[in-house]
PDB file with SEQRES, HELIX, SHEET and CRYST1 records, atoms N, CA, C and O in Angstrom:
SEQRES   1 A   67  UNK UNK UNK UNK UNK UNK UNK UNK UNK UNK UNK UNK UNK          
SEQRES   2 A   67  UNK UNK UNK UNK UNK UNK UNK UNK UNK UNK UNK UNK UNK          
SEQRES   3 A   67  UNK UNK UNK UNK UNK UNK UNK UNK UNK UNK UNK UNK UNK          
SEQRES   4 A   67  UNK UNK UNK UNK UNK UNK UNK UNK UNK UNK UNK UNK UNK          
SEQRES   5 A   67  UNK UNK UNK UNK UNK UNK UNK UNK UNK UNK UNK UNK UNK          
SEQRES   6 A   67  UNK UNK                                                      
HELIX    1 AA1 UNK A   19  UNK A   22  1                                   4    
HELIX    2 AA2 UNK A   42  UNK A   44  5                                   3    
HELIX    3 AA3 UNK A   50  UNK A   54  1                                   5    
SHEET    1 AA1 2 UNK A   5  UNK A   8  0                                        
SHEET    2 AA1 2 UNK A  61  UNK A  64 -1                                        
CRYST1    1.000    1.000    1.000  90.00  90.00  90.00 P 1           1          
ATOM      1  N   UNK A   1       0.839  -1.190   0.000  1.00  0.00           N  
ATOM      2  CA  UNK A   1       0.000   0.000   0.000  1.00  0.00           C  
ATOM      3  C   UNK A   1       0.881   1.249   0.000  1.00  0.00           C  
ATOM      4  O   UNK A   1       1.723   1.563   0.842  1.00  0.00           O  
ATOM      5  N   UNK A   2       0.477   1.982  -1.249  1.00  0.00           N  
ATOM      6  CA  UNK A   2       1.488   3.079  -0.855  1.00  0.00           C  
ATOM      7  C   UNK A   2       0.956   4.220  -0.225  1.00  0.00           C  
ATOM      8  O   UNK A   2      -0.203   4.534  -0.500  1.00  0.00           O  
ATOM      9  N   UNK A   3       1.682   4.970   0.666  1.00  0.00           N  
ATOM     10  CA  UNK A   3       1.269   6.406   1.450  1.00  0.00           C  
ATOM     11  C   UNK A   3       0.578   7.296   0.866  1.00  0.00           C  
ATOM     12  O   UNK A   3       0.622   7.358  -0.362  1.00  0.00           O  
ATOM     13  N   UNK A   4      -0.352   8.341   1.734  1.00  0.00           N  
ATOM     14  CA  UNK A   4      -1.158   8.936   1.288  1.00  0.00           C  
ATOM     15  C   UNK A   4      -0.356  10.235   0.188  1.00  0.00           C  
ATOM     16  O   UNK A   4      -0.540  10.793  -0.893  1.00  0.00           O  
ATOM     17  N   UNK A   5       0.608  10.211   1.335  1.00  0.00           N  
ATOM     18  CA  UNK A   5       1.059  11.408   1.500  1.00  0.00           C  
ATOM     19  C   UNK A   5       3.350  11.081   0.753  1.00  0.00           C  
ATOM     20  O   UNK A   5       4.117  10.440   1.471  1.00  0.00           O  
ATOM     21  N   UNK A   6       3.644  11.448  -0.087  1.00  0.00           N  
ATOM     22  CA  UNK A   6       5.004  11.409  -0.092  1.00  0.00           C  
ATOM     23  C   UNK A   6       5.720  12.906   0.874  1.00  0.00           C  
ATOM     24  O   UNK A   6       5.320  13.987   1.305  1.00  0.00           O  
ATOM     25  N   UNK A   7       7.378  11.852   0.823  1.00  0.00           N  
ATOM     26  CA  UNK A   7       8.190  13.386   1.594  1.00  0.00           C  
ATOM     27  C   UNK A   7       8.792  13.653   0.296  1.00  0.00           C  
ATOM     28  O   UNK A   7       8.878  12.923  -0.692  1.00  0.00           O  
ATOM     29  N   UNK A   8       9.165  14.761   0.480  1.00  0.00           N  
ATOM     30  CA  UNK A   8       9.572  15.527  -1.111  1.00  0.00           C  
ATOM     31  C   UNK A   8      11.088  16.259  -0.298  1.00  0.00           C  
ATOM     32  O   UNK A   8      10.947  17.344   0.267  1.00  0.00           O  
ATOM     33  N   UNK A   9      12.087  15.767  -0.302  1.00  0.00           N  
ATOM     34  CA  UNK A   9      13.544  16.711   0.205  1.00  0.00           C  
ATOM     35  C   UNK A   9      14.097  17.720  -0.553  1.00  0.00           C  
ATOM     36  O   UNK A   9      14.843  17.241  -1.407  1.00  0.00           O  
ATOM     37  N   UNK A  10      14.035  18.923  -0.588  1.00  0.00           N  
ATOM     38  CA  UNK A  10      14.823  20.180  -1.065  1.00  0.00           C  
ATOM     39  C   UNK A  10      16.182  19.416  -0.746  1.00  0.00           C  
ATOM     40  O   UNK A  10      16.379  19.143   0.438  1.00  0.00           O  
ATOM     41  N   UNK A  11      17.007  19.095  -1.555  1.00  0.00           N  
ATOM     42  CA  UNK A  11      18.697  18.460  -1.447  1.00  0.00           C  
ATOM     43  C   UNK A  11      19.031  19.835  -1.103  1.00  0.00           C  
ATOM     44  O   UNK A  11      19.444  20.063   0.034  1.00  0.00           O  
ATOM     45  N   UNK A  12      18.871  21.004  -2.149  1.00  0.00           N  
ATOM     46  CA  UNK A  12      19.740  22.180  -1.958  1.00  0.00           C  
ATOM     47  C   UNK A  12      19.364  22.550  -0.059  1.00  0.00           C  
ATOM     48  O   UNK A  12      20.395  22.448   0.607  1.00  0.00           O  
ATOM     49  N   UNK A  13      18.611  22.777   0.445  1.00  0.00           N  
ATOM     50  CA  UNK A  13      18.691  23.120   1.668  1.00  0.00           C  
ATOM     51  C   UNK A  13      18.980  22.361   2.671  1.00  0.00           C  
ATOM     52  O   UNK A  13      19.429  22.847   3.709  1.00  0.00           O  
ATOM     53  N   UNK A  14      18.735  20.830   2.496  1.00  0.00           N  
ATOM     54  CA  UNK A  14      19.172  19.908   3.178  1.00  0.00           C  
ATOM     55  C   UNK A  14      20.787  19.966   3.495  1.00  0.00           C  
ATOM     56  O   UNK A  14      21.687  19.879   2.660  1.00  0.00           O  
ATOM     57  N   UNK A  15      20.920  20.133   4.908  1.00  0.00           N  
ATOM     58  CA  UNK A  15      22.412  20.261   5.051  1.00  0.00           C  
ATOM     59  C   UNK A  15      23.429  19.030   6.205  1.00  0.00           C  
ATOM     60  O   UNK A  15      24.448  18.988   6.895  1.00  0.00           O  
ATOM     61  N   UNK A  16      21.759  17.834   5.565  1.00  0.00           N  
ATOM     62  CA  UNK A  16      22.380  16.646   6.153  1.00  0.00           C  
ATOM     63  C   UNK A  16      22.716  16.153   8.122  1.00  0.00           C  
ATOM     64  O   UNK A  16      23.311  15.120   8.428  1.00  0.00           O  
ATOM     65  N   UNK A  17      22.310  16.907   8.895  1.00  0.00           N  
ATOM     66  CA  UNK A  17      22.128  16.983   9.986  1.00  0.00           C  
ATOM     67  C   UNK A  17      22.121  15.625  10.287  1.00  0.00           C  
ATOM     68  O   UNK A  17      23.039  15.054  10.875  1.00  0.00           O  
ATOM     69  N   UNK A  18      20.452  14.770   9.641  1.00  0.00           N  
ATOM     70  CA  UNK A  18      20.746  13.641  10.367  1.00  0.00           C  
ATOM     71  C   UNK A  18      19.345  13.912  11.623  1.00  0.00           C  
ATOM     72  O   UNK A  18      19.101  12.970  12.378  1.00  0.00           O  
ATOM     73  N   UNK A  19      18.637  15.018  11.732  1.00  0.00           N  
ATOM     74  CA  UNK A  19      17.690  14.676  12.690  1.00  0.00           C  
ATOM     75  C   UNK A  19      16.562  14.266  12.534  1.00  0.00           C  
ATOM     76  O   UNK A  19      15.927  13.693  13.420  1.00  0.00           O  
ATOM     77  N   UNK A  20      16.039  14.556  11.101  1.00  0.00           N  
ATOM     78  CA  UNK A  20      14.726  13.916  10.507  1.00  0.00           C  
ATOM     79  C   UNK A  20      14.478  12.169  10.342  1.00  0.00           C  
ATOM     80  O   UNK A  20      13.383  11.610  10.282  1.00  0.00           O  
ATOM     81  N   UNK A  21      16.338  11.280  10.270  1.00  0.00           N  
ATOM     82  CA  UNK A  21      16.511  10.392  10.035  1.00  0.00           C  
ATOM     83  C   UNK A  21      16.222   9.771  11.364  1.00  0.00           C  
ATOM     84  O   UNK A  21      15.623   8.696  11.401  1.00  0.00           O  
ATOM     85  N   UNK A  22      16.704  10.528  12.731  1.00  0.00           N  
ATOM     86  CA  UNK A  22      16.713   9.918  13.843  1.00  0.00           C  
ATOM     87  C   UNK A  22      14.932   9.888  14.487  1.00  0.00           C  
ATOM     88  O   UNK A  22      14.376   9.207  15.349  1.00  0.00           O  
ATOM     89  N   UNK A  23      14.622  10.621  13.872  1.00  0.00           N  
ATOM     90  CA  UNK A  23      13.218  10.964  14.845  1.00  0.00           C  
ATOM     91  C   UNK A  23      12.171  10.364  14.189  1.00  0.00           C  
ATOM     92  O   UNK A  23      11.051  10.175  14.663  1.00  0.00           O  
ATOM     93  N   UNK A  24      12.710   9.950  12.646  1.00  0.00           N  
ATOM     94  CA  UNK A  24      11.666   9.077  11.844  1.00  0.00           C  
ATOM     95  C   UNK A  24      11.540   7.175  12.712  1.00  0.00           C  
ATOM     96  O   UNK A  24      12.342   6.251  12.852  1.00  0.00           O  
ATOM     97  N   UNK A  25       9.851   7.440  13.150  1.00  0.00           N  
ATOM     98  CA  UNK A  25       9.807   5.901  13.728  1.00  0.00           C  
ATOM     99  C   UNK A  25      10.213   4.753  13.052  1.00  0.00           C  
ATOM    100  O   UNK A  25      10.920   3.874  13.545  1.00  0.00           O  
ATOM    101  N   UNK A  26       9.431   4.776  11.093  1.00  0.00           N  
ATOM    102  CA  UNK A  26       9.664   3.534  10.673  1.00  0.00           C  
ATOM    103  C   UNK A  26      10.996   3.408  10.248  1.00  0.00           C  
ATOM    104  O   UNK A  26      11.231   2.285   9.802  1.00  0.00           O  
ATOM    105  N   UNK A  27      11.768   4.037  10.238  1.00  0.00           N  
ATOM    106  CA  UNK A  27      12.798   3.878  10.138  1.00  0.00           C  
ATOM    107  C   UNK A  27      13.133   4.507   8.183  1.00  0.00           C  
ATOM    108  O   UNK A  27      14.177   4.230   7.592  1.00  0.00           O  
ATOM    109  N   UNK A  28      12.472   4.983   7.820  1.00  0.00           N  
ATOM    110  CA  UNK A  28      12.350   5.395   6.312  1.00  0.00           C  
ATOM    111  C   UNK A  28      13.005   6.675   5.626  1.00  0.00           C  
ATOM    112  O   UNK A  28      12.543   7.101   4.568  1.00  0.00           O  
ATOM    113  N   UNK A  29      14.209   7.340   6.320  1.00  0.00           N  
ATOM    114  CA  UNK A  29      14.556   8.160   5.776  1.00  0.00           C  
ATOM    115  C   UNK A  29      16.175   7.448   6.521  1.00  0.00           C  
ATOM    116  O   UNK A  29      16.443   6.763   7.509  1.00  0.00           O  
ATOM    117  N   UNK A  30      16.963   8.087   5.381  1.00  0.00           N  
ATOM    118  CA  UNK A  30      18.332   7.733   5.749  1.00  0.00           C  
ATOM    119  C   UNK A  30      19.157   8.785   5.350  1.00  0.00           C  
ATOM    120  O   UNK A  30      18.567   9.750   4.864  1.00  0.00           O  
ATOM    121  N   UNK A  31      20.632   8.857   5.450  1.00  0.00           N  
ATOM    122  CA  UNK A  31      21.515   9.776   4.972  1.00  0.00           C  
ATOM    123  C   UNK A  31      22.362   8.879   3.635  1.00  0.00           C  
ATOM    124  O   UNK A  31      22.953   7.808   3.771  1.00  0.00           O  
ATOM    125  N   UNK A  32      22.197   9.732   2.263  1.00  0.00           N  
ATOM    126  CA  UNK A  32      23.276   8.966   1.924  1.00  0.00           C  
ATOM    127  C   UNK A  32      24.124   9.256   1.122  1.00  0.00           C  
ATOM    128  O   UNK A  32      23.912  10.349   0.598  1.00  0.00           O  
ATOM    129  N   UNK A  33      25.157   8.663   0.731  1.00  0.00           N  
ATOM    130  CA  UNK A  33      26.734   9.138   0.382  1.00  0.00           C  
ATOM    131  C   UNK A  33      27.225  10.443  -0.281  1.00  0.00           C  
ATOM    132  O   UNK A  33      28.324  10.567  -0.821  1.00  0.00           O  
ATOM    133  N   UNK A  34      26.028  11.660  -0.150  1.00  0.00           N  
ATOM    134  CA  UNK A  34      26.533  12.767  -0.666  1.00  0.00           C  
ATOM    135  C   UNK A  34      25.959  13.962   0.857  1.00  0.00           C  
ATOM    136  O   UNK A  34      25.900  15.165   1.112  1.00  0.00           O  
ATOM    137  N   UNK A  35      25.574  12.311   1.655  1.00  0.00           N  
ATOM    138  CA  UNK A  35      25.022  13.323   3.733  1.00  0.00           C  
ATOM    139  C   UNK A  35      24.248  14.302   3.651  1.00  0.00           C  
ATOM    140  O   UNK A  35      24.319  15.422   4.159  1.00  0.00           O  
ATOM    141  N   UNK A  36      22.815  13.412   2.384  1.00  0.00           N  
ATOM    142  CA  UNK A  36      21.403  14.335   2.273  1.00  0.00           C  
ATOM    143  C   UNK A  36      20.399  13.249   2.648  1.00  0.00           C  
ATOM    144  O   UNK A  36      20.515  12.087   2.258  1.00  0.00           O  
ATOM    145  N   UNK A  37      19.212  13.772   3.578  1.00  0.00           N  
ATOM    146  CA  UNK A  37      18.351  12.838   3.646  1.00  0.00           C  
ATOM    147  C   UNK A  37      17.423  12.231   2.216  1.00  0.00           C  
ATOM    148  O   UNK A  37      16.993  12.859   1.248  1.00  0.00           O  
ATOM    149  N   UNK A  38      17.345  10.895   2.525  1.00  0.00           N  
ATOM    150  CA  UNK A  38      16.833  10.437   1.153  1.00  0.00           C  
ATOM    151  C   UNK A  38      15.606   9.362   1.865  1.00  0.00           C  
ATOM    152  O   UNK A  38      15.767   8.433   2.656  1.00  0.00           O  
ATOM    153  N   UNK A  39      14.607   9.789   1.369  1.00  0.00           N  
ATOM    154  CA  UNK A  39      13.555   8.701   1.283  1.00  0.00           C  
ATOM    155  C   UNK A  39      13.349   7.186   1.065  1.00  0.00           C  
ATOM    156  O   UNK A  39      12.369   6.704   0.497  1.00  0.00           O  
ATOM    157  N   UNK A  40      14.151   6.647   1.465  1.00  0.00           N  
ATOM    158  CA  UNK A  40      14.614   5.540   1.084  1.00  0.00           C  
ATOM    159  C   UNK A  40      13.895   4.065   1.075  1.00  0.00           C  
ATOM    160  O   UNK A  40      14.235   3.078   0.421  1.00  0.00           O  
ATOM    161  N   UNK A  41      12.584   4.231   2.174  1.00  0.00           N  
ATOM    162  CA  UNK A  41      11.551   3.192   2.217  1.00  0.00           C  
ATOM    163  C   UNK A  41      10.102   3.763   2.343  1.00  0.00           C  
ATOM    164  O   UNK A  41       9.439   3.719   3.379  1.00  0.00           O  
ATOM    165  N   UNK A  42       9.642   4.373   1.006  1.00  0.00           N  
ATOM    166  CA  UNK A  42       8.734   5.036   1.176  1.00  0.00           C  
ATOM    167  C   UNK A  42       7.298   3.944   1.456  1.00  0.00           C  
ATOM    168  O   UNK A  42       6.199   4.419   1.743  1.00  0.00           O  
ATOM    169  N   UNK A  43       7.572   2.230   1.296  1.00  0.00           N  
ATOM    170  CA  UNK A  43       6.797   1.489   1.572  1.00  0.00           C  
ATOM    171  C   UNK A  43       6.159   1.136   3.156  1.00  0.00           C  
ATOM    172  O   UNK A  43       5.074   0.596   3.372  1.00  0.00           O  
ATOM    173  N   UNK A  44       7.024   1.540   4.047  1.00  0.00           N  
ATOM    174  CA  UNK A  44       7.399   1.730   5.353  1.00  0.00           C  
ATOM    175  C   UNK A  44       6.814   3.111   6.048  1.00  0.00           C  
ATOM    176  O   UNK A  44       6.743   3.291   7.264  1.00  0.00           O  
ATOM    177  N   UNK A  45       6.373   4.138   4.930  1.00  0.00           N  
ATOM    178  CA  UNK A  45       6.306   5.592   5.912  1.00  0.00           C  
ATOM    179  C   UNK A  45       4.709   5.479   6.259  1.00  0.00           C  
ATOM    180  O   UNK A  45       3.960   5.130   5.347  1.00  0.00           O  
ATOM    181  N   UNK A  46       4.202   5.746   7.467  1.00  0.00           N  
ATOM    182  CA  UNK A  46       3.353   6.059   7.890  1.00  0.00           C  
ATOM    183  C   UNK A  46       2.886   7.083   8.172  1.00  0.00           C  
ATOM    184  O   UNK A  46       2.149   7.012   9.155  1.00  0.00           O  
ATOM    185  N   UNK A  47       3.067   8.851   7.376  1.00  0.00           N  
ATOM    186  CA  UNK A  47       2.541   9.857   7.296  1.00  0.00           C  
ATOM    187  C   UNK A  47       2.757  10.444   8.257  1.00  0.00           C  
ATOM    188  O   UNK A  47       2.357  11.599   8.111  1.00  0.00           O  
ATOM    189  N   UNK A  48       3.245  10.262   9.330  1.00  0.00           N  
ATOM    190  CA  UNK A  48       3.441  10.869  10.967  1.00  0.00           C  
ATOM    191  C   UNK A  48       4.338  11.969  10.679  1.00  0.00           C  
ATOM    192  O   UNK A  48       4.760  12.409  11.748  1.00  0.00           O  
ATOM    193  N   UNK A  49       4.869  12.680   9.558  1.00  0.00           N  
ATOM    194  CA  UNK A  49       5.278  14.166   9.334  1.00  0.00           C  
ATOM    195  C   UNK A  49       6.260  14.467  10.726  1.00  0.00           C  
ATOM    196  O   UNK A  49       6.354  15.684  10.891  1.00  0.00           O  
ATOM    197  N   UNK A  50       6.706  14.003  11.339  1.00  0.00           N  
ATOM    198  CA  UNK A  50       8.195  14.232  12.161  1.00  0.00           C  
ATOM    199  C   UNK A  50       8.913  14.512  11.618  1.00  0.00           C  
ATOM    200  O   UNK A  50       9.582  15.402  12.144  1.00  0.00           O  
ATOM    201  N   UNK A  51       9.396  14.045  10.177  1.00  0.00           N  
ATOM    202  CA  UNK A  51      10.292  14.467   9.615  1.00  0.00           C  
ATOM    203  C   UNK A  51      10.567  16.002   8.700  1.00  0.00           C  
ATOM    204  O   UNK A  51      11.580  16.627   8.386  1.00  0.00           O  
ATOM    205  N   UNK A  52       8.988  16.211   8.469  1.00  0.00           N  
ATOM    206  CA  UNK A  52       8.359  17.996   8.322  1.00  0.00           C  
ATOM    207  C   UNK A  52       8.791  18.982   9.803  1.00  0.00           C  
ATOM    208  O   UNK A  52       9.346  20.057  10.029  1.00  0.00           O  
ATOM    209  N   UNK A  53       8.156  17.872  10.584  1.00  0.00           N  
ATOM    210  CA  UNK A  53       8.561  18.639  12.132  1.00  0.00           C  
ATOM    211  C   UNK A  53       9.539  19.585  12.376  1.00  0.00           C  
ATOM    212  O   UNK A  53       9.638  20.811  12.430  1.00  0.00           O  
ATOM    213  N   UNK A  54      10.647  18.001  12.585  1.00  0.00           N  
ATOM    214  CA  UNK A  54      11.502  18.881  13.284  1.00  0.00           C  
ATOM    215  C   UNK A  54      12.944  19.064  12.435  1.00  0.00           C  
ATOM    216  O   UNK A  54      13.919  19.443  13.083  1.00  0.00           O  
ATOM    217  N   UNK A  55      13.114  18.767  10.812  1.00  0.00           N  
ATOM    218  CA  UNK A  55      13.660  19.327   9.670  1.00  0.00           C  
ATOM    219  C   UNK A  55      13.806  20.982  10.525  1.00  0.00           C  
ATOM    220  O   UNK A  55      12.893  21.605  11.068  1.00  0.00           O  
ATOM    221  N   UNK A  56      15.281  21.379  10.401  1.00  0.00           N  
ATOM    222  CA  UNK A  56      15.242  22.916  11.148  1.00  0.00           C  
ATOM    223  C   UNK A  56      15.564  23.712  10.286  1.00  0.00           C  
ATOM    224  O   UNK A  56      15.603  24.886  10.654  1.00  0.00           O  
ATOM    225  N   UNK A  57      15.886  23.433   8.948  1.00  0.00           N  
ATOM    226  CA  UNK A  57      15.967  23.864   7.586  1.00  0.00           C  
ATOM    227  C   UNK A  57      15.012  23.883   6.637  1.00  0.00           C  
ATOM    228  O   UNK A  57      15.249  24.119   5.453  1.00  0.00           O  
ATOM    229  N   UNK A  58      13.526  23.556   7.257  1.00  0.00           N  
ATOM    230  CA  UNK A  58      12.247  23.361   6.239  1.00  0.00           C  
ATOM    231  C   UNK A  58      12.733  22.596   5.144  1.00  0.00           C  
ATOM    232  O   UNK A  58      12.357  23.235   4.161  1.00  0.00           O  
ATOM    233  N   UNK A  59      13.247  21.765   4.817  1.00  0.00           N  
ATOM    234  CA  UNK A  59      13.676  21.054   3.556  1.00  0.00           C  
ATOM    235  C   UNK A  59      13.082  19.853   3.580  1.00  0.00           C  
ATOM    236  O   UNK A  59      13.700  18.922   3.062  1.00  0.00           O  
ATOM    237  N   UNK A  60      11.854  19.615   4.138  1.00  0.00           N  
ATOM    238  CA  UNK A  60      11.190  18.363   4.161  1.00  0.00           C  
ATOM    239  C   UNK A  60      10.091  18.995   4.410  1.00  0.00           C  
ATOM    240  O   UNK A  60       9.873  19.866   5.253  1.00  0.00           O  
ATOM    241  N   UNK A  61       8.993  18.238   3.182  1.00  0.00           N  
ATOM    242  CA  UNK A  61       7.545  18.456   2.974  1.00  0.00           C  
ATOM    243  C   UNK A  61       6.840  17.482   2.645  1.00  0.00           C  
ATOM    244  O   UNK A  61       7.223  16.707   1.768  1.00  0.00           O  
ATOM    245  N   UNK A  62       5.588  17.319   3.328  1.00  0.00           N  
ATOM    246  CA  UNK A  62       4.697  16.218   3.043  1.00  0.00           C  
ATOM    247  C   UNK A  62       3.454  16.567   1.574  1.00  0.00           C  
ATOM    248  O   UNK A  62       2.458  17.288   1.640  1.00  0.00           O  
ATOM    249  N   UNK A  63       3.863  15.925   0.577  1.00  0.00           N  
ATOM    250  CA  UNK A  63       2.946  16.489  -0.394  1.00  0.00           C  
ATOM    251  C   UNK A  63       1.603  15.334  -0.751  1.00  0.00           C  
ATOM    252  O   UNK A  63       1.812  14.290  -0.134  1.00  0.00           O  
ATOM    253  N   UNK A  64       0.386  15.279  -1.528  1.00  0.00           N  
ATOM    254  CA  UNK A  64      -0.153  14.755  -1.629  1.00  0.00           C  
ATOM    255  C   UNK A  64       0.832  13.565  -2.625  1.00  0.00           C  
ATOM    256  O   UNK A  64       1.877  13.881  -3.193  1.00  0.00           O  
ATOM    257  N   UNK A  65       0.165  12.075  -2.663  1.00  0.00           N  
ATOM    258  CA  UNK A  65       0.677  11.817  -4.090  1.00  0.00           C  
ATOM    259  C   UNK A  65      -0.702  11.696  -4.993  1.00  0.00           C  
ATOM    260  O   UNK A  65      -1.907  11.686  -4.739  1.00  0.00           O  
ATOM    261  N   UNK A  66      -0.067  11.628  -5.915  1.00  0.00           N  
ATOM    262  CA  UNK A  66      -0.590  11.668  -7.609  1.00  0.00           C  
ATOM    263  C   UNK A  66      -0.973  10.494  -8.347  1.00  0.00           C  
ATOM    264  O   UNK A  66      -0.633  10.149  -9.478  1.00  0.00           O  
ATOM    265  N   UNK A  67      -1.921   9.806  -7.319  1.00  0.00           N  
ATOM    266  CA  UNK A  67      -2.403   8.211  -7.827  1.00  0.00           C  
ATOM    267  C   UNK A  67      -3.639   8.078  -8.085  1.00  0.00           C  
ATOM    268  O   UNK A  67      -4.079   6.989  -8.453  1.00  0.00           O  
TER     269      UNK A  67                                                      
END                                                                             
């Protein structure tokens, strides 16, 4: 089942911190080899927007998807 809702990452503002990755429950966002968060199990996300939260760079947004 896919999510209602996708995360959409601004790379350019993303400055890789690492806190959206930690505070995400299912475990669905990661850092990777250029130390930008990447969406990486969007089969796994459960819409809980923590990662909109507490992003301190606004570079994470929950958008509708397009299905």
């Amino acid at each position: 089942m896919e999510p209602k809702k996708k995360v959409v990452i601004n790379r350019d503002w993303c400055k890789g911190c690492g806190i959206c990755v930690a505070f995400c429950p299912k475990e669905v966002l990661v850092l990777d080899d250029q130390e930008k968060a990447c969406w990486a199990y969007p089969e796994k996300c459960i819409n809980c927007g923590l990662c909109e939260l507490r992003c301190p760079d606004m570079a994470i947004e929950l958008e509708e998807n397009e299905s």
